[in-house]
Structures are given as structure tokens and as C-alpha cells.
BAPASE-869859 format. One line per 10 residues: number of its first residue (from 0); for each residue x, y, z of N, C-alpha, C, CB. Coordinates in nm, 4 decimals, decimal comma. Glycine has a CB too. Example, Ala and Ser with C-alpha at 12.3 -4.5 7.8 and 13.67 -1.06 7.14 Angstrom:
<atoms>
0	1,3190/-0,5690/0,7800/1,2300/-0,4500/0,7800/1,3200/-0,3300/0,7800/1,1308/-0,4473/0,9046 | 1,2850/-0,2250/0,7080/1,3670/-0,1060/0,7140/1,2900/0,0030/0,7870/1,4084/-0,0598/0,5725
</atoms>
This chain:
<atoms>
0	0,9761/-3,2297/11,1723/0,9113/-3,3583/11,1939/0,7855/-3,3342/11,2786/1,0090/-3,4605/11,2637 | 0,6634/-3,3570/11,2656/0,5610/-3,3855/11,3071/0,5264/-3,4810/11,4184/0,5170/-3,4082/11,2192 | 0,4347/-3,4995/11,4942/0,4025/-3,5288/11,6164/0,3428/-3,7203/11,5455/0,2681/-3,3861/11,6985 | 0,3002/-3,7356/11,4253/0,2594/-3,8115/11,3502/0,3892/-3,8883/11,2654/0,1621/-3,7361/11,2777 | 0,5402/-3,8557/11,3008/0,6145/-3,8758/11,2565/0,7013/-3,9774/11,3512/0,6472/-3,7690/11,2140 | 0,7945/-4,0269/11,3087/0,9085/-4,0509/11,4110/1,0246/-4,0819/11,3130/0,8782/-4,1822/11,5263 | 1,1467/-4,0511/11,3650/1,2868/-4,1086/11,3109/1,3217/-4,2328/11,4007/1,4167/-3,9898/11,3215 | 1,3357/-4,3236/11,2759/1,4171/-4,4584/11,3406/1,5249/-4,4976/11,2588/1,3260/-4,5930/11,3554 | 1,5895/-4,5941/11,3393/1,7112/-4,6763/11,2156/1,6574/-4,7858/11,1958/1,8789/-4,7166/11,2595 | 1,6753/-4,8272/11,0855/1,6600/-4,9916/11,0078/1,7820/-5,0082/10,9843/1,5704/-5,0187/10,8580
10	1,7858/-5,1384/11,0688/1,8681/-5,2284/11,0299/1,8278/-5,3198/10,9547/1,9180/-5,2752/11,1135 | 1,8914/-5,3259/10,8252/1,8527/-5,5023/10,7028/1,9215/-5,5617/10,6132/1,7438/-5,5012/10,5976 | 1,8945/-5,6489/10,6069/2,0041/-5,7368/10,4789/1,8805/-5,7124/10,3408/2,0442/-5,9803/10,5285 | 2,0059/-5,6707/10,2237/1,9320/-5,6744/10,1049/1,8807/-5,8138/10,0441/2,0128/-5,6105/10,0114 | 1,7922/-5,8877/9,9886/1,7539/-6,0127/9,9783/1,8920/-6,1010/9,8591/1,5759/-6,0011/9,9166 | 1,9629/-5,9968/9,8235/2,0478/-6,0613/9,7393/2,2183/-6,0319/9,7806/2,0049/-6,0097/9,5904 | 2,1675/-6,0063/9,9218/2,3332/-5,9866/9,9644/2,3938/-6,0351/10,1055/2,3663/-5,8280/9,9662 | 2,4767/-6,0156/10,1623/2,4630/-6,0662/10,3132/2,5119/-5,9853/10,4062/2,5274/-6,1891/10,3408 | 2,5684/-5,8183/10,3170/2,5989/-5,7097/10,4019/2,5323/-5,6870/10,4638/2,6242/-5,6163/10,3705 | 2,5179/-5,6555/10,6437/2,4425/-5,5826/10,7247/2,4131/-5,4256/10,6465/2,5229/-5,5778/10,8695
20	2,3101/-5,3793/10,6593/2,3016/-5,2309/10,5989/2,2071/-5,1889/10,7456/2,2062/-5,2097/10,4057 | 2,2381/-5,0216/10,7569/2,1159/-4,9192/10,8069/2,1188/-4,8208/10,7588/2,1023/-4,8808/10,9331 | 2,0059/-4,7721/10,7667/1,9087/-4,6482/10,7214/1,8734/-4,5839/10,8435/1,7675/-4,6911/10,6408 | 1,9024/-4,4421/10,8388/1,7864/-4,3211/10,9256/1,7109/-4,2765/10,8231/1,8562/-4,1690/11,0071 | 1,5692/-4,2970/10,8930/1,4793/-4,2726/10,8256/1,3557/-4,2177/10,8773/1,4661/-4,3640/10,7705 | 1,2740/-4,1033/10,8512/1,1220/-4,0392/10,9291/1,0375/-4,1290/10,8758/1,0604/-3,8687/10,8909 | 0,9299/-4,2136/10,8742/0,8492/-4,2668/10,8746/0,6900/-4,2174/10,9630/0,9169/-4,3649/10,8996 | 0,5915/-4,2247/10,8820/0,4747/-4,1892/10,9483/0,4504/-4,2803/11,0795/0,3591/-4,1996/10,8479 | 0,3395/-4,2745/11,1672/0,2887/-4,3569/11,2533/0,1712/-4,3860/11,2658/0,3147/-4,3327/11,3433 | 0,1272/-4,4896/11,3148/-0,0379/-4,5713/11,3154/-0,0756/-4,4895/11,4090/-0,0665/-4,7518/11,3618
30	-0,2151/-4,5112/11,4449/-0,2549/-4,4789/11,5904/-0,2057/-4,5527/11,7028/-0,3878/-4,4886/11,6044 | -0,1628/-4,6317/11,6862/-0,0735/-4,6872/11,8362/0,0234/-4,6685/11,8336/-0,0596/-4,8149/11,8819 | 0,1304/-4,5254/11,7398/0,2324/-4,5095/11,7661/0,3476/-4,6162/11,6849/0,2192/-4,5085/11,8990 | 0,3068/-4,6867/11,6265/0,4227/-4,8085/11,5522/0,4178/-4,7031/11,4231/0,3539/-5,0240/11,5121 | 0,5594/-4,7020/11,3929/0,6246/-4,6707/11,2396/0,5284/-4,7746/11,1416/0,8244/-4,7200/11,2273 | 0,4812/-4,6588/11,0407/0,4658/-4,7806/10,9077/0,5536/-4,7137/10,7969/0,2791/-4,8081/10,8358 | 0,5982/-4,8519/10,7836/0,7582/-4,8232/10,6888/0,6850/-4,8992/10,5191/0,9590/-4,9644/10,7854 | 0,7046/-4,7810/10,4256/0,6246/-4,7953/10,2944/0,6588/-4,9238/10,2505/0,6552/-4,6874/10,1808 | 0,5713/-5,0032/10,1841/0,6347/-5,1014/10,0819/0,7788/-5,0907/10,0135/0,5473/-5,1024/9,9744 | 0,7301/-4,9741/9,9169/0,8932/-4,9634/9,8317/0,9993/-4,9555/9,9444/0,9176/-4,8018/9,7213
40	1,0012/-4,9411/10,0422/1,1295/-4,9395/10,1352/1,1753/-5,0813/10,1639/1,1004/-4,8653/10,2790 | 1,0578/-5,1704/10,2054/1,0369/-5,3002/10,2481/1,1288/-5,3764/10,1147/0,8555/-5,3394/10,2657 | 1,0667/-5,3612/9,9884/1,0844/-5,4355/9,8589/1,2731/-5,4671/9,8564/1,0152/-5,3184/9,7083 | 1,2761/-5,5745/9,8518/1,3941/-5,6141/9,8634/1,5187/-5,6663/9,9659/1,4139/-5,5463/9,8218 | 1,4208/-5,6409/10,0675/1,5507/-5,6153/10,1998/1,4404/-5,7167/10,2942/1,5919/-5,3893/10,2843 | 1,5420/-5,7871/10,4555/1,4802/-5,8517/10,5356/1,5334/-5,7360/10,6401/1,5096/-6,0135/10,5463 | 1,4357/-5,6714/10,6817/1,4208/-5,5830/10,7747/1,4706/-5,6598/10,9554/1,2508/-5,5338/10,7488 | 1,5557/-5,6320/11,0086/1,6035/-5,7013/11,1427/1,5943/-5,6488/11,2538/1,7215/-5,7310/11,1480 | 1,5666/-5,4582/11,1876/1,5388/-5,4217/11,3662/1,5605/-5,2561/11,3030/1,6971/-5,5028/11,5333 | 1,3926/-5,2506/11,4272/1,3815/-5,1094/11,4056/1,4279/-5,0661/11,5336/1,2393/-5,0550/11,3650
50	1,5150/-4,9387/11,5103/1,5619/-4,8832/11,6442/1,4890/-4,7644/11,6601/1,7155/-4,8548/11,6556 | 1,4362/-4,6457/11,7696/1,4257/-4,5192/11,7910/1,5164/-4,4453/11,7787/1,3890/-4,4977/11,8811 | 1,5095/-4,3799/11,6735/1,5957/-4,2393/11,6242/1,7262/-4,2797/11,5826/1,6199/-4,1211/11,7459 | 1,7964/-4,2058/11,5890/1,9437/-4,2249/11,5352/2,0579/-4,3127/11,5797/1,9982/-4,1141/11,5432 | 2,1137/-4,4012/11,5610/2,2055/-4,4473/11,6144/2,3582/-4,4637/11,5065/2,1410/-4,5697/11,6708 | 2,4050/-4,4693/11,6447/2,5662/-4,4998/11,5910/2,5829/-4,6605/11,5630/2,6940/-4,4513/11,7236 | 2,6062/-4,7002/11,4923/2,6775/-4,8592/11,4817/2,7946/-4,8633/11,4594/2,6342/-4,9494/11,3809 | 2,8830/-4,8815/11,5702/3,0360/-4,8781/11,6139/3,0771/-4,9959/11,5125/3,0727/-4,9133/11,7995 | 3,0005/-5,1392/11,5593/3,0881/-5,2363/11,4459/2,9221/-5,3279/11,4194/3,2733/-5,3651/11,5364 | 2,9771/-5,4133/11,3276/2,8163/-5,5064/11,2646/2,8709/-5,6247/11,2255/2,7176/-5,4386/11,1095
60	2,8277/-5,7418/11,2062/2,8799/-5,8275/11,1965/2,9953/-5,8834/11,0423/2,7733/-5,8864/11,2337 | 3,1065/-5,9189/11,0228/3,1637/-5,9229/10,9008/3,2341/-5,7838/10,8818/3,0588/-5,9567/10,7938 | 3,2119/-5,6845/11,0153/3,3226/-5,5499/10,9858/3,4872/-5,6038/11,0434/3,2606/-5,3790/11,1017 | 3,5212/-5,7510/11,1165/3,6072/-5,7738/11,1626/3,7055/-5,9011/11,0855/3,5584/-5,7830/11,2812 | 3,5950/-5,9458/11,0289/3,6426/-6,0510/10,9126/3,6969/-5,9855/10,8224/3,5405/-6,1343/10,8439 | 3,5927/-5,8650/10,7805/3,7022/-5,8345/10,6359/3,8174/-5,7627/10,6477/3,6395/-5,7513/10,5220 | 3,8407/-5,6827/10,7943/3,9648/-5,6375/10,8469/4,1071/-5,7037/10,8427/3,9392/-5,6226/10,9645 | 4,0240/-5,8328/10,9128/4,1646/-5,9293/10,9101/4,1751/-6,0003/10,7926/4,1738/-6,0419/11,0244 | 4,1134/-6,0095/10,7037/4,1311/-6,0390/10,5823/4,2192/-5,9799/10,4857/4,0351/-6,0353/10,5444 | 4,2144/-5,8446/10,4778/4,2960/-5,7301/10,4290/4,4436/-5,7459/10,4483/4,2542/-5,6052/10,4969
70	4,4510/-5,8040/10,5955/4,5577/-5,7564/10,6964/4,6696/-5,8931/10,6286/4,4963/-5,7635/10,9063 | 4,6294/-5,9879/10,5988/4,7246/-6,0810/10,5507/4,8044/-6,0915/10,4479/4,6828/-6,1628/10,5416
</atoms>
């Protein structure tokens, strides 16, 4: 990875679904340092939050509903 680079996570909902989703992903950077994340990545999805570098997501919303859902 390059100095012109950075890894972040996206967090987003696909426009035709209501699963939370994330992505790790390298993305280039502007001159002020902000990720620009390509169109085709954008196309389809409502983007909710860019994080720095890698993360863990322990739970997301609807991982506890469909648990207890199962469970009955």
C-alpha cells in the first residue's frame, strides 16, 4: 500500500436490501487525505460510514433479531 493509499471499512446498506453489509477496502486519496471511493463501488449501496483500516464488527443491527427468531 502506498503513502497515496489508505485501507478503510465501509459500512452500507445495498439500495435493494436492509442487511447491514462491510467491506475492507484500499482506496486512493485526494490531497487532503479523504478516501475517494470509485463510483462502481458507490453504485447501488447507501454508504453509512467510513471507518480507518480494519475493523472487527462484533454485532450490527438485525444480528439479534434473527437469532431469536431461529430460537423459537
Amino acid at each position: 500500500m502506498s503513502a497515496l493509499q489508505r485501507k478503510v471499512t465501509i459500512i452500507y446498506y445495498c439500495d435493494n436490501d436492509l442487511e447491514l453489509y462491510h467491506k475492507v477496502k484500499i482506496f486512493e486519496k485526494n490531497e487532503e487525505g479523504r478516501v475517494i471511493i470509485p463510483k462502481a463501488f458507490k453504485d447501488g449501496k447507501s454508504i453509512i460510514a467510513v471507518c480507518d483500516g480494519e475493523i472487527e464488527i462484533l454485532n450490527k443491527i438485525g444480528d439479534r433479531i434473527l437469532s431469536v427468531n431461529y430460537v423459537a
